[in-house]
C-alpha positions as CSV (number, residue, x, y, z in Angstrom):
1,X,32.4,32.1,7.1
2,X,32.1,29.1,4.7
3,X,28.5,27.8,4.5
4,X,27.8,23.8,5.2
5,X,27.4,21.1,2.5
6,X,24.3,19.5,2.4
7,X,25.7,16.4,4.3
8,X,27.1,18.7,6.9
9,X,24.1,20.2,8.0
10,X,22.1,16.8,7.9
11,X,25.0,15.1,10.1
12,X,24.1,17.7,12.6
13,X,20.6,17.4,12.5
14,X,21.8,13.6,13.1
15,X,24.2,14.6,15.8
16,X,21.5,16.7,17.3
17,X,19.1,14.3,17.3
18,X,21.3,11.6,19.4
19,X,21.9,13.7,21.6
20,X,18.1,14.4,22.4
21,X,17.7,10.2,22.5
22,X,20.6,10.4,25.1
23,X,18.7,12.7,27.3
24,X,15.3,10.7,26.5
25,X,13.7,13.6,24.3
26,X,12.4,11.2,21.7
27,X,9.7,13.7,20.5
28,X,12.5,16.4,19.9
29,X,14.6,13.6,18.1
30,X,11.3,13.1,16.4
31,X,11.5,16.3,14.8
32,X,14.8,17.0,14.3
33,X,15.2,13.4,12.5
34,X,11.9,14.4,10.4
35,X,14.2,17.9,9.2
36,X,17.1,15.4,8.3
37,X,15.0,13.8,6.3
38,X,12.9,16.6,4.5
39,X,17.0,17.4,3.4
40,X,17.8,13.9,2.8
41,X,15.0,11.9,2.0
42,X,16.8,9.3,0.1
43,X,19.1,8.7,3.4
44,X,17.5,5.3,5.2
45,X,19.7,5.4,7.9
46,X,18.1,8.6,8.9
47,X,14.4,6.9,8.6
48,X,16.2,4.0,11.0
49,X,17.2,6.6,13.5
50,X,13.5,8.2,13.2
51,X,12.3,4.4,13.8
52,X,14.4,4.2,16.8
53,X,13.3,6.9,18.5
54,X,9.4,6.4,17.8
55,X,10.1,2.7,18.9
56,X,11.7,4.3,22.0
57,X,9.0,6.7,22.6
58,X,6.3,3.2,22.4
59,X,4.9,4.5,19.2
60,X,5.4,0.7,17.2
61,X,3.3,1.6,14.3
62,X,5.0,4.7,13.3
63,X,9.0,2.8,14.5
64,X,7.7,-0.4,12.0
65,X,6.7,2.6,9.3
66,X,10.3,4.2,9.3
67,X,12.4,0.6,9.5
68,X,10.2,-0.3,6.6
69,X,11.0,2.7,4.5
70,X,14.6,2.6,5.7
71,X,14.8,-1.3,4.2
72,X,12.9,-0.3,1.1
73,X,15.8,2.5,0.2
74,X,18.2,0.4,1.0
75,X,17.0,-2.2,-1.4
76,X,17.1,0.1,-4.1
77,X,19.7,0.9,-6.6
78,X,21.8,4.2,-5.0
79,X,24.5,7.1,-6.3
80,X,27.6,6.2,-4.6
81,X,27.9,9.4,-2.5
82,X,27.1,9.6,1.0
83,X,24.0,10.9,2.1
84,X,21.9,9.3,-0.1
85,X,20.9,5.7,1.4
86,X,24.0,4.2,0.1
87,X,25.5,4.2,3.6
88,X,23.1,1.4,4.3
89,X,25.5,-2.7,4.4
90,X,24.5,-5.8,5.3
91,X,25.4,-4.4,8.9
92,X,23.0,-1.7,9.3
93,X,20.1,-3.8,7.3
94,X,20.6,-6.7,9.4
95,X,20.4,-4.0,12.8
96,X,17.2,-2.5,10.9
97,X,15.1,-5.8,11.0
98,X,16.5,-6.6,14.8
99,X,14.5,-3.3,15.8
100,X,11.7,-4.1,13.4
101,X,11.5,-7.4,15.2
102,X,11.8,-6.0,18.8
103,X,8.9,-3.6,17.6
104,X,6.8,-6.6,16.0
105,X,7.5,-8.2,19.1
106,X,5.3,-5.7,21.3
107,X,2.8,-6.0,19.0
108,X,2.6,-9.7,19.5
109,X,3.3,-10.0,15.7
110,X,5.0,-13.2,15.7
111,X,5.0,-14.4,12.0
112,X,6.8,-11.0,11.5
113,X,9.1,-11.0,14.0
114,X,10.5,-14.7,12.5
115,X,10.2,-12.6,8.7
116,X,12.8,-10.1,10.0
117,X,14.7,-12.4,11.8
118,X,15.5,-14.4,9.4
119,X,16.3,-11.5,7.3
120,X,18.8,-10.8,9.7
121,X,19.9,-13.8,10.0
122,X,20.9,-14.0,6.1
123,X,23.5,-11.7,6.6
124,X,25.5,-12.7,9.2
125,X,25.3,-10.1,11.9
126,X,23.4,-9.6,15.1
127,X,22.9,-13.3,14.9
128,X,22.7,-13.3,19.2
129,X,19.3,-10.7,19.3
130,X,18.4,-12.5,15.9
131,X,18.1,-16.0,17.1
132,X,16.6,-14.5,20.7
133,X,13.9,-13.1,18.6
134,X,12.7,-15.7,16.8
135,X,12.8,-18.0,19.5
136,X,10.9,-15.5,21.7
137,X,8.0,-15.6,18.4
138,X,8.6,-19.6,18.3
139,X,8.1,-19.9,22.3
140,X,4.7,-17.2,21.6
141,X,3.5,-19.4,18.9
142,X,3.9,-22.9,19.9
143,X,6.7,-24.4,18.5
144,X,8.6,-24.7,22.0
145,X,11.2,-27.1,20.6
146,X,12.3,-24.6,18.0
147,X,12.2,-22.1,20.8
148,X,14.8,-23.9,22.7
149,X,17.1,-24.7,19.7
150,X,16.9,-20.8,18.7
151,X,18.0,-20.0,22.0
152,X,20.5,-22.2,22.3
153,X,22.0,-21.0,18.7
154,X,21.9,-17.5,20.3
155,X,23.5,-18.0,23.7
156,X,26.4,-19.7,21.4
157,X,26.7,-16.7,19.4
158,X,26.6,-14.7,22.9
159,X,23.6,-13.9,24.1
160,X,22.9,-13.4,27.8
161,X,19.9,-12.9,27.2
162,X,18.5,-16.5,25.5
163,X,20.8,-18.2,28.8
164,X,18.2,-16.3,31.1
165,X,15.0,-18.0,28.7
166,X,16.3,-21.5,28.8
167,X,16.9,-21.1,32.5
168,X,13.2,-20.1,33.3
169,X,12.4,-23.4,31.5
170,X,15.0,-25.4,33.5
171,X,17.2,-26.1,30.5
172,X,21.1,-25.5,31.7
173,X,23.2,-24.8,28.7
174,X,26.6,-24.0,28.3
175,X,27.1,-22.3,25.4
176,X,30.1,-23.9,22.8
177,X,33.3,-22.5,22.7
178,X,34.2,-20.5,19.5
179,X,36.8,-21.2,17.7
């Protein structure tokens, strides 16, 4: 019997670890996430997944802790093998500050919730829960105007979500067409 690679085992403490989220074990995820990354440690995307399931669980300080850590590596110079944080793109960063936000958000951080979202924002993804955020920490913090605008830029990106928030205020927007 041939023994696993490195990367082999990790992707099942990975798989393993989904699979707890699925069935709303978030403390097992917990731990079997934290032994991906005592045999990774350089991997963010396992410190995201680790995030996720602490946000999950309600545990914001800890979620904001691993999305931080997950950003850091990710902003750092990596090996080009997998396993190592250099499976990180502008994709999964931009995904990494949406949940920051959404955990800043129950926090009733606001200044960092606009931070990550327009971190998110820079690279082109996610720009539907991007814009929602930041006009939920606009509509929290006074600007209402800025609020409404962020919404609107969201619903045209396709967010459901920002058409419900404009419609509690009375606004009726139909989002444009994209090209």
């Amino acid at each position: 019997m041939e023994e696993q690679s490195k990367t082999e085992q990790t992707d099942n403490y990975i798989d393993e670890g989904d699979l707890l989220i699925e069935q709303g074990d978030f403390d097992g995820a917990i731990r079997v996430y934290t032994g991906a990354i005592a045999r990774e440690p350089r991997d963010g995307f396992i410190y995201f997944l680790r995030g996720d399931a602490f946000r999950k669980k309600g545990d914001f300080d800890r979620a904001i802790a691993d999305y931080t850590k997950a950003i850091s590596i990710s902003n750092e110079p990596q090996p080009e093998t997998n396993g190592d944080g250099s499976s990180l793109d502008d994709e999964d960063r931009a995904m990494i500050y949406i949940y920051r936000a959404i955990a800043y958000i129950s926090k009733s951080d606001y200044h960092n919730v606009i931070a990550d979202a327009n971190e998110a924002i820079k690279t082109g993804h996610f720009l539907d829960n991007a814009y929602l955020a930041r006009g939920k920490a606009y509509y929290n913090l006074g600007p209402m105007g800025q609020a409404f605008e962020d919404w609107k830029t969201a619903a045209n990106h396709g967010s459901k979500g920002a058409l419900i928030e404009l419609e509690k205020y009375g606004i009726k927007y139909t989002p444009l067409k994209k090209p």
